[in-house]
DONU-885931 format. One line per 8 residues: number of its first residue (from 0); their letters; for each residue x, y, z of N, C-alpha, C. Coordinates in steps of 0.001 Angstrom, whole numbers. Example, Ala and Ser with C-alpha at 12.3 -4.5 7.8 and 13.67 -1.06 7.14 Angstrom:
residues 2
0) as) 13190/-5690/7800/12300/-4500/7800/13200/-3300/7800; 12850/-2250/7080/13670/-1060/7140/12900/30/7870 .
//
This chain:
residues 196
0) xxxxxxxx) 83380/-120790/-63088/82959/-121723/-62062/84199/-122282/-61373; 84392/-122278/-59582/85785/-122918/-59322/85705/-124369/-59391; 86795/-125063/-59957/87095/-126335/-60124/86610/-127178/-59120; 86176/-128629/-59677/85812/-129074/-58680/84507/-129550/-58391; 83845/-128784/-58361/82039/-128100/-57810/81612/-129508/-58782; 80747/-130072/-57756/79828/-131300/-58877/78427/-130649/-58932; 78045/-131355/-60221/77135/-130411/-60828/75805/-130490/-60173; 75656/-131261/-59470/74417/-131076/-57801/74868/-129448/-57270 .
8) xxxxxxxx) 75838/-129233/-57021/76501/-127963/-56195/76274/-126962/-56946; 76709/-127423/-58273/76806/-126008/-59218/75539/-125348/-59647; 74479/-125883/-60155/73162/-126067/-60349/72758/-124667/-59517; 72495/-124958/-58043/71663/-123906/-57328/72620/-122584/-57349; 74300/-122671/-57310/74810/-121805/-57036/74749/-120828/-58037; 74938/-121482/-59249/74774/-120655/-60573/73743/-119781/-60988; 72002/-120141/-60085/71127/-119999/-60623/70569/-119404/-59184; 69974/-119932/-58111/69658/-119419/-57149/70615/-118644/-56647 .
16) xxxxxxxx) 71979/-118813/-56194/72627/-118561/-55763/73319/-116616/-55894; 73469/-116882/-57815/73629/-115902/-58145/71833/-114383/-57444; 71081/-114639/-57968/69831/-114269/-57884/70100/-113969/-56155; 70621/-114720/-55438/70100/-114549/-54297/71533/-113296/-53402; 72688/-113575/-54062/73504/-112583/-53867/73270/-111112/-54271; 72326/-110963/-55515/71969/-109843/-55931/70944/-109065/-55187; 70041/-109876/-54229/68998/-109586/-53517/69852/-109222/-52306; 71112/-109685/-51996/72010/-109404/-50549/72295/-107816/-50919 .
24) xxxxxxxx) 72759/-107537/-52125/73752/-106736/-52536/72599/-105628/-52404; 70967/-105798/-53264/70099/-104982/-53099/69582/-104439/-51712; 69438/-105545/-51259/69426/-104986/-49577/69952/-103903/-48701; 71196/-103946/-49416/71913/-102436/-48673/72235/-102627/-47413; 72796/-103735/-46926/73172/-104067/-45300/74385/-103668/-45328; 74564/-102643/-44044/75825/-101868/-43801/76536/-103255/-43076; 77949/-102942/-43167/78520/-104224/-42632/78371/-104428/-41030; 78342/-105375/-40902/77837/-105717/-39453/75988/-105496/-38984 .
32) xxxxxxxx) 75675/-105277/-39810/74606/-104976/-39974/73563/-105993/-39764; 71877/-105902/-39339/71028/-106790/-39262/70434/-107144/-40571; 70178/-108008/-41062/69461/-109013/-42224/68623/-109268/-41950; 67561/-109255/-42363/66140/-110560/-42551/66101/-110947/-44266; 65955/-112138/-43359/64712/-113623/-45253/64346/-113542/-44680; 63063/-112958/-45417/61528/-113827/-45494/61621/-114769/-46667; 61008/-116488/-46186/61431/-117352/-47089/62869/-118094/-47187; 62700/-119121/-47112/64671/-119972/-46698/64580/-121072/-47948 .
40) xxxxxxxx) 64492/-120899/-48995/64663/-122098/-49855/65672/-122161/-50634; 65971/-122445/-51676/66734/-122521/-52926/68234/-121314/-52734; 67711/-120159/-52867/68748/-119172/-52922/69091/-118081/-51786; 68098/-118655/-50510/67802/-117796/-49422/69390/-118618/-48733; 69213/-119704/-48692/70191/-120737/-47835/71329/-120509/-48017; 71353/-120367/-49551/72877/-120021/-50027/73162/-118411/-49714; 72068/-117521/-49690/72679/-116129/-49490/73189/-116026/-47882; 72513/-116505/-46989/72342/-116656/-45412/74222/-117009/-45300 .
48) xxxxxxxx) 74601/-118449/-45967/75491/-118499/-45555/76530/-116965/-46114; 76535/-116668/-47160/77299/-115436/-47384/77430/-114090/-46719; 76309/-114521/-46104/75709/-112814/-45149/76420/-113331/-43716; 76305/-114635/-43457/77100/-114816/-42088/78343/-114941/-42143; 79361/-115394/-42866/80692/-114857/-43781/81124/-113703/-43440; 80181/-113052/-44195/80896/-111508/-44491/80208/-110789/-42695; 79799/-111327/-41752/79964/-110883/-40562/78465/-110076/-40313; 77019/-110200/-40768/75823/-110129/-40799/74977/-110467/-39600 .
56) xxxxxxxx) 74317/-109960/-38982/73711/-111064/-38350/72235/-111073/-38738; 71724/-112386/-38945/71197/-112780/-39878/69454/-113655/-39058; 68811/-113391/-39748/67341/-113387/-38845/66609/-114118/-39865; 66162/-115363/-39981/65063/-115552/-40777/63920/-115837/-40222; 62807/-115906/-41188/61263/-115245/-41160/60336/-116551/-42260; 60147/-117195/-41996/59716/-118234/-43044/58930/-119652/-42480; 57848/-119952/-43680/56597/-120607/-43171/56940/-122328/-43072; 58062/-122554/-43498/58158/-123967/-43673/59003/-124980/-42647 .
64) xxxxxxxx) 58759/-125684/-41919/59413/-126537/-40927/61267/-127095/-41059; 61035/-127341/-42645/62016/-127878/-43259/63299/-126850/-43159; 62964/-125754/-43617/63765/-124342/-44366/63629/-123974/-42634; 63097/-124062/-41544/63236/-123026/-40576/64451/-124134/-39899; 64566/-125323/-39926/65165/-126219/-39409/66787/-126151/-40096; 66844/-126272/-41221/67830/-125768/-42256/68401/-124689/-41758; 67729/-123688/-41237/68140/-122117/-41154/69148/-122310/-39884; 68653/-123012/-38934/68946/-123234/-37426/70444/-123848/-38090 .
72) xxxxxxxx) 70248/-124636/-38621/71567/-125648/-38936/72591/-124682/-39385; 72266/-124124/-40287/73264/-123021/-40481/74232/-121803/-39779; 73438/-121841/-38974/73809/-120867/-37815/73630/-119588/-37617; 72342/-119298/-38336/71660/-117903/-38711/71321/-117466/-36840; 71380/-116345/-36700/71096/-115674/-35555/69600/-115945/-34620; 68633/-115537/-35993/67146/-116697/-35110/66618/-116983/-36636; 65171/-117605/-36222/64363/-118454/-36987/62999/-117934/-36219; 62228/-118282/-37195/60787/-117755/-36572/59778/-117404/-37732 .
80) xxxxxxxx) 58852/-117650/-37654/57457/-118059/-38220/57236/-116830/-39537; 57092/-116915/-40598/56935/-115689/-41836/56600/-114551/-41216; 55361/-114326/-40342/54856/-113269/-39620/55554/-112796/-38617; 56442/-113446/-37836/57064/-113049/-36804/58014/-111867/-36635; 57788/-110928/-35254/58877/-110113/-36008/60451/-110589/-34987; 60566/-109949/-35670/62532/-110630/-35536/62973/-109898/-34366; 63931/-110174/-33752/64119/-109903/-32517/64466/-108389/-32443; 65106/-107626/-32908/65659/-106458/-33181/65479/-105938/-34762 .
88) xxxxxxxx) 65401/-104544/-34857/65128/-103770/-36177/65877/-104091/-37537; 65935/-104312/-38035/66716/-104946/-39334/67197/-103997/-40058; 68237/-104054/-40549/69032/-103040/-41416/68806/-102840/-42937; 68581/-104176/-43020/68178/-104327/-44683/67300/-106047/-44524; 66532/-106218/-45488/65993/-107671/-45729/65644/-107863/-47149; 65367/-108920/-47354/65053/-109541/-48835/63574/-110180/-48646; 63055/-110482/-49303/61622/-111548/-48870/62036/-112191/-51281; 62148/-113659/-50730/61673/-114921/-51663/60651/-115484/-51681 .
96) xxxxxxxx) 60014/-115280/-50651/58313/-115971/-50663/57555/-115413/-51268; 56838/-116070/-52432/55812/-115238/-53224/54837/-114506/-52653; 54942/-114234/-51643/53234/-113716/-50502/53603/-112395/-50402; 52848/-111677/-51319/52251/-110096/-51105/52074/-109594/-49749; 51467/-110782/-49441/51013/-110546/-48046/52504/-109545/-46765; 53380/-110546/-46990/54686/-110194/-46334/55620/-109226/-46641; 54904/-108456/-47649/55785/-107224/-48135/55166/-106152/-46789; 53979/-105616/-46473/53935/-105433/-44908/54709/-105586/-43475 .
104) xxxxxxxx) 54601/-107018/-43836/55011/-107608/-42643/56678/-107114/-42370; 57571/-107310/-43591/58711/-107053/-43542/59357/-105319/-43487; 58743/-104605/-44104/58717/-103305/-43595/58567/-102779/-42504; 57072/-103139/-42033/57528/-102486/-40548/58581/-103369/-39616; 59141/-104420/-39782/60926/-105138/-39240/61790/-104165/-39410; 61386/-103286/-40595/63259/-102503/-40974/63571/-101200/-39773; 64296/-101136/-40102/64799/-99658/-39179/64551/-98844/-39955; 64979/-97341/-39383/64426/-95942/-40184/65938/-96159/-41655 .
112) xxxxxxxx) 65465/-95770/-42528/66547/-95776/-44224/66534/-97127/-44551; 66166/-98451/-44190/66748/-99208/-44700/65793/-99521/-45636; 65953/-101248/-46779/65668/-101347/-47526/65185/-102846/-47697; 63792/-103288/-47736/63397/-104331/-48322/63690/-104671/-49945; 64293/-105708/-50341/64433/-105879/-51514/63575/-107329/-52164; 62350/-106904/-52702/61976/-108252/-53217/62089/-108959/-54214; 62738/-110404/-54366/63271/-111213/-54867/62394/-112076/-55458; 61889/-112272/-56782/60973/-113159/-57196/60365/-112786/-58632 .
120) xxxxxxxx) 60164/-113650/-59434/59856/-113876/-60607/58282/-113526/-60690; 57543/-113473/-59459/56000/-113775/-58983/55947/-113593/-58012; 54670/-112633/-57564/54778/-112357/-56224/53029/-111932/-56478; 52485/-112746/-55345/50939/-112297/-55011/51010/-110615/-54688; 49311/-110210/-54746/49148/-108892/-54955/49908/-108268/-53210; 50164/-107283/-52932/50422/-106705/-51747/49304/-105801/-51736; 49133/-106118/-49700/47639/-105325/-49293/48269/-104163/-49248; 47084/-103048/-49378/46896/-102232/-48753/47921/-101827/-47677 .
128) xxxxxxxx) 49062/-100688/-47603/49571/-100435/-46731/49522/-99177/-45571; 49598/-99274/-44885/50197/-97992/-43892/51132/-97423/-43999; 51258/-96256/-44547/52367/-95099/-44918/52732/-94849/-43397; 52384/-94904/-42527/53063/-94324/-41273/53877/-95193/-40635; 52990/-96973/-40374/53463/-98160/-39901/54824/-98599/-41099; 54703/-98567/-41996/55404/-99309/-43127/56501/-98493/-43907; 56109/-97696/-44200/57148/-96977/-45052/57485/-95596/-44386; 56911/-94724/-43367/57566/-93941/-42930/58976/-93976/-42387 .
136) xxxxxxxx) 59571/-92696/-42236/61152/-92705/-41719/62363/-93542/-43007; 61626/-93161/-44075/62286/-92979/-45371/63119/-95050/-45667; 62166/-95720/-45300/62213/-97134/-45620/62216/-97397/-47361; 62721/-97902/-47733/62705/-98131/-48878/62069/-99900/-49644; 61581/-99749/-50734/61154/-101122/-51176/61674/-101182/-52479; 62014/-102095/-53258/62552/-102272/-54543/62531/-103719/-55281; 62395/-103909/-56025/62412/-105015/-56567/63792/-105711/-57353; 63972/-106969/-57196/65311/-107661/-57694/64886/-108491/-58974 .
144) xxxxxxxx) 64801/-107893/-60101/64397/-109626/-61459/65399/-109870/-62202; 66610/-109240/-61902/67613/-109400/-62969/68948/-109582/-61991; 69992/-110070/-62735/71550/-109659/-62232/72176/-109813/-63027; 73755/-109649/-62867/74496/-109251/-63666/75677/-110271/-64297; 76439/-110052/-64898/77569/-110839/-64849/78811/-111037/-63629; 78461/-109614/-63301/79369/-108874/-62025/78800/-109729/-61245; 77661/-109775/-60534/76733/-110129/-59528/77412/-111825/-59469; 77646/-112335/-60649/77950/-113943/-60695/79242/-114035/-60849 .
152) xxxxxxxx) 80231/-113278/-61062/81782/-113521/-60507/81612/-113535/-59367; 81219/-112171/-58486/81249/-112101/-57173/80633/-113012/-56229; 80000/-113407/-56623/79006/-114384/-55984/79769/-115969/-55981; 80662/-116204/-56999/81177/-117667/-57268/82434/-117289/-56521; 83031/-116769/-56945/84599/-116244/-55756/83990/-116136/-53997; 83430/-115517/-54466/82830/-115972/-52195/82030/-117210/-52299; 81446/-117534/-52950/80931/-118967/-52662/82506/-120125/-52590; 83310/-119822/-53318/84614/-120615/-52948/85458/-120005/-52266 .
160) xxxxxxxx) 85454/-118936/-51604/86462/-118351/-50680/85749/-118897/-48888; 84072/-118976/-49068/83492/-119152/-47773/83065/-120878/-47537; 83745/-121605/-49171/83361/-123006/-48723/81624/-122901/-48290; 81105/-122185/-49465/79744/-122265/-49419/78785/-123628/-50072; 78122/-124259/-49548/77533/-125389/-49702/75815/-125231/-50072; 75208/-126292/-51247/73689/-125962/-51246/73477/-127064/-50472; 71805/-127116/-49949/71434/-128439/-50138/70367/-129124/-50777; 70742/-129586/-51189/69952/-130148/-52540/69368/-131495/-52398 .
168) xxxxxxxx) 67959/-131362/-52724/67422/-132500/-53343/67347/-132978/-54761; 67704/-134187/-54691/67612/-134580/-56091/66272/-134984/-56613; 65800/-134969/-57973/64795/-135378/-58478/65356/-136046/-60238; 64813/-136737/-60782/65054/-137095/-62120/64114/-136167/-62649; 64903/-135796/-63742/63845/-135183/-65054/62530/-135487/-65377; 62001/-136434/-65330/60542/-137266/-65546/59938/-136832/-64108; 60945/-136559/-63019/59938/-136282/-61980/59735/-134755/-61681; 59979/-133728/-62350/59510/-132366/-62361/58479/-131876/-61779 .
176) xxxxxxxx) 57411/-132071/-62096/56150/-132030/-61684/56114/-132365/-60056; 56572/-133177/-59554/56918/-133518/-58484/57899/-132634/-57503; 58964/-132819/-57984/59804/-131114/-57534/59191/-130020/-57360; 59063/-129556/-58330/57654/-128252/-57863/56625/-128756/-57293; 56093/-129524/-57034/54870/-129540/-55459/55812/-129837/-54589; 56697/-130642/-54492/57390/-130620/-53348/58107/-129584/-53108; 58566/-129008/-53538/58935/-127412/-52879/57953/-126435/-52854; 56914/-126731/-53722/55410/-125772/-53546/54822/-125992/-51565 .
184) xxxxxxxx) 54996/-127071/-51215/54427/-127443/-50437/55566/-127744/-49170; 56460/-127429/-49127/57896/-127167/-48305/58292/-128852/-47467; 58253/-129782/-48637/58288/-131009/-48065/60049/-131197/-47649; 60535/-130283/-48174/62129/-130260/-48090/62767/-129149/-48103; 64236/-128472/-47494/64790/-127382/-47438/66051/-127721/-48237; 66253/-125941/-49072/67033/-125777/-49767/66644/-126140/-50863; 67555/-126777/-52220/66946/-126625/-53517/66553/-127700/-53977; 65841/-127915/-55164/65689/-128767/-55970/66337/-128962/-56978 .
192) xxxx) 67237/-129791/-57566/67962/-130429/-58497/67357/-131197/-59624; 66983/-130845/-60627/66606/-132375/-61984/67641/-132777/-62235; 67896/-134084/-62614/69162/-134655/-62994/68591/-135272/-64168; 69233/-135547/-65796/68942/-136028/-66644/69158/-137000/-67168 .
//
């Protein structure tokens, strides 16, 4: 961990952060390349800034006022509604939003080879797709539930080489229950913090 980091900071970076670099790395974005999130919360915010760093341009796709407002602040390329499609073909994307639903939606965004990578512990069922609309022209889909040790050096050395920042809400321990509806329900962007 680089020196320093208070443990509000360290929290998401360690945990979302890592998770959410591994979903960058899964993505397969050639450099200079187009990005989409679907979904801007916890580990989306922190990957966004790394993808605009390393010279990305970067598109998010997500249902919440808070996280689309967040996104803008950051200086992501656009913002626009979960369903929306993004201004130009995407090279690679990730989706964090548990919605099955948007594993569709984000495929037909990609260009011909590239690669949706979905990121999540839980993810509602996915409809029914179109092999021609969705996955033709050799698109790829894959799933992210693990990372590495590698994945979390690399990820903490560019998080302190790019002066990468979370933003965090705080909650006390007793208020848990609360944290999760409030990020269930997108009352706030970026992460949630318990403090003990």
């Amino acid at each position: 961990m680089p020196r320093g980091v208070p443990d509000e900071q360290a929290a998401p970076l360690l945990c979302a952060g890592i998770i959410g670099y591994r979903s960058l790395r899964a993505a397969a974005v050639p450099a200079g390349g187009r990005l989409g999130i679907y979904g801007f919360g916890g580990s989306a915010h922190l990957t966004a800034q790394v993808a605009l760093h390393l010279g990305l341009q970067v598109h998010v796709l997500t249902r919440g006022e808070h996280n689309r407002k967040l996104a803008a602040e950051l200086g992501v390329d656009s913002v626009g509604e979960a369903t929306d499609e993004p201004p130009e073909p995407l090279d690679g994307a990730f989706l964090f939003a548990p919605a099955g639903e948007l594993v569709p939606v984000a495929l037909r965004a990609l260009d011909a080879g590239a690669t949706l990578a979905v990121a999540g512990i839980w993810l509602s069922d996915i409809p029914v797709m179109n092999y021609d609309a969705e996955l033709f022209r050799e698109r790829r889909l894959r799933s992210v539930t693990a990372n590495t040790r590698l994945d979390g050096e690399e990820f903490l050395r560019l998080s302190a080489r790019f002066g990468i920042k979370a933003t965090t809400q705080a909650y006390p321990m007793a208020q848990a229950q609360t944290a999760l509806a409030d990020l269930a329900h997108g009352r706030f962007g970026g992460a949630a913090v318990l403090h003990n």
